[in-house]
Structures are given as structure tokens and as C-alpha cells.
C-alpha positions in Angstrom: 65.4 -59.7 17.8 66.8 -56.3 17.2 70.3 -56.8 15.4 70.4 -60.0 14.5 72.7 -61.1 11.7 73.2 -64.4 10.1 76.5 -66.1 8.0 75.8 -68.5 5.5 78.4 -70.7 5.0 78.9 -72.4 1.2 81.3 -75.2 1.1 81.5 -76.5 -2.7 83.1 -79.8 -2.8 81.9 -83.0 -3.8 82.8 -86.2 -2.5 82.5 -89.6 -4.5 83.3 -93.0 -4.2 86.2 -94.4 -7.2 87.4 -97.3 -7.4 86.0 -98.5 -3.1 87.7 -94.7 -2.1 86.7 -91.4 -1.4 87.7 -88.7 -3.7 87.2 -84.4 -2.8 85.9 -83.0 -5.8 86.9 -78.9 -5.7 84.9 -76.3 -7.7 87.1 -76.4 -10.3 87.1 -80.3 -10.7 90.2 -80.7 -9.0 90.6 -84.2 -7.4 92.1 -84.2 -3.8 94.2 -87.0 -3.2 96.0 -88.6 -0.3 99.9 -87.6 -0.7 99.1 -86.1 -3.8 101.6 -83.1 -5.0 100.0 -82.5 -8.0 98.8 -79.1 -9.8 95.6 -78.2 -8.5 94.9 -80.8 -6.4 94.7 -80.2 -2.9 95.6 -83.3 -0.8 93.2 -84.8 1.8 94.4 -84.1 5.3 90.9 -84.2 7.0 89.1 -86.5 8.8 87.0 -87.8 6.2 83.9 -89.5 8.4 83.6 -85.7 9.6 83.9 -84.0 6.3 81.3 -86.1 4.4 79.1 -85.4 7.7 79.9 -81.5 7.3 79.0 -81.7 3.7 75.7 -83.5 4.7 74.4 -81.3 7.0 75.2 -78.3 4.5 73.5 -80.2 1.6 70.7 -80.9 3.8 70.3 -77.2 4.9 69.9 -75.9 1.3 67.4 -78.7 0.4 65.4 -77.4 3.5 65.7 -73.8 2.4 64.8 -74.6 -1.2 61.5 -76.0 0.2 62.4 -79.6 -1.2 61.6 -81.0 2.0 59.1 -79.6 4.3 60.6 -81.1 7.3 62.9 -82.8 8.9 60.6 -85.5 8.8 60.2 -85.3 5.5 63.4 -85.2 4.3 65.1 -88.1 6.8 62.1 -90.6 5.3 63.2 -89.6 1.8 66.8 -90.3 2.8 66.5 -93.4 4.5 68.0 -92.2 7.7 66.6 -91.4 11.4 65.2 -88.4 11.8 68.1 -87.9 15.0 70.4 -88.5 12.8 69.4 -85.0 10.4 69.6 -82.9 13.3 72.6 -84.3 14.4 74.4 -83.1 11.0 72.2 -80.0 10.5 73.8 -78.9 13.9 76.9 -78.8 12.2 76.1 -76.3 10.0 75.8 -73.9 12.9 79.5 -74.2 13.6 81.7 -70.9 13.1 83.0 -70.3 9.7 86.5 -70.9 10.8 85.3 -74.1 12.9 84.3 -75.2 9.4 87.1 -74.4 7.2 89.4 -75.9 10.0 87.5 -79.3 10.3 88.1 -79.4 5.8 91.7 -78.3 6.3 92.2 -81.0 8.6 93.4 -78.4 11.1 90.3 -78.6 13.6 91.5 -79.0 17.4 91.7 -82.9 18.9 88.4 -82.3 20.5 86.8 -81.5 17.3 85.6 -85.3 16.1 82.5 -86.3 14.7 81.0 -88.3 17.8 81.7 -85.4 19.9 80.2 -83.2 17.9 77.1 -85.3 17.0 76.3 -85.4 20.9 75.8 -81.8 21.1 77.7 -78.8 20.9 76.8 -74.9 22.6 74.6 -72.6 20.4 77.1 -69.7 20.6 79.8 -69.6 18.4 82.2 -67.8 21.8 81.0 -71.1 23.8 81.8 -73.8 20.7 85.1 -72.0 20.8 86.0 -72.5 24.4 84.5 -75.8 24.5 87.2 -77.0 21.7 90.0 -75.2 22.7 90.0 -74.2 26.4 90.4 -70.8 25.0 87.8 -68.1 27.0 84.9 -66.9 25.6 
């Protein structure tokens, strides 16, 4: 297809489990914590069953374009999970840039949640838009 660009979208954070809760991990080792005012951490607004989903679908995307996995298959075996499930979260990672940064901000619109996205969303980023918002394409 003549003119066809892509956007790669990097989101480097880490999430792990201390102490039975989940902790954001930042680029620069920064901890995010709930209600924390502290310097350099960032506190935790976002829903976090749809941030470690994001994050899964974008860690799951690189290991397919590093050749880790040769499939979906492949990869959904090796993680112990249903092969629906993988393209459920790879979707994800074909939400706008600002869709993405929203959902981490905790700022994504009410009908942004992670059931609704995992039953499908449009392919174009105009139509994603309008389907969460209201807002024309």
C-alpha cells in the first residue's frame, strides 16, 4: 500500500508484585505508589487490570518481532494462556498513542475498560476515537 506509515509505541514500565501489591516500576526505578507525593514517584491513578494488560500486549509484540515466538501459537503455549486471550491483548497495542498514554495516566474515557476493549475495538485509530468518546471521526 502506497503511503503507509506505522507508530511504534514503547511504554517502559515494569510492574511487580511486593509485599501481595502491585508496584509501577518507571525507567528510572522510580516506584509509583497509591497516594504517594514523593520525589520521583508518580502515583498510580490507572486502572491497574488494564495497565498490566497494556503492558502485556506490548511485551508480547516485541517478543513476536524479535522472532522469540514464531506464532501466536507458539507463544500462548509457552505462556500458559489461550491462544484468544494473546490477540485479545495484542489488539491493544493497536490503540492510538494518546489512547495509550491516557489509559497509563488513568485519564482514558469511562468507556475505555479492559472487558470492553478485549471484545473488540475498530481498526482505525478515527473510528477507536469516536467509539470512546462520541467525538466524530
Amino acid at each position: 500500500m502506497k503511503g503507509v506509515t506505522s507508530v511504534t509505541v514503547s511504554v517502559p514500565l515494569t510492574i511487580r508484585r511486593r509485599g501481595g501489591r502491585k508496584q509501577i516500576i518507571g525507567p528510572d526505578g522510580a516506584v509509583a505508589r497509591q497516594g504517594d507525593g514523593g520525589a520521583g514517584v508518580v502515583p498510580v491513578r490507572g486502572d491497574p487490570a488494564l495497565i498490566k494488560a497494556l503492558a502485556r500486549g506490548f511485551r508480547w509484540r516485541r517478543m513476536l518481532e524479535e522472532g522469540r515466538y514464531a506464532s501466536i501459537s507458539e507463544m500462548a503455549k509457552a505462556e500458559g494462556v489461550e491462544r484468544g486471550y494473546v490477540g485479545s491483548l495484542l489488539r491493544l497495542t493497536l490503540l492510538p498513542p494518546e489512547m495509550a498514554e491516557a489509559i497509563l495516566a488513568g485519564q482514558q474515557p469511562e468507556a475505555v475498560t479492559l472487558p470492553g476493549l478485549l471484545e473488540g475495538v475498530p481498526v482505525g485509530w478515527g473510528e477507536q476515537k469516536a467509539a470512546f468518546t462520541g467525538a466524530p471521526q
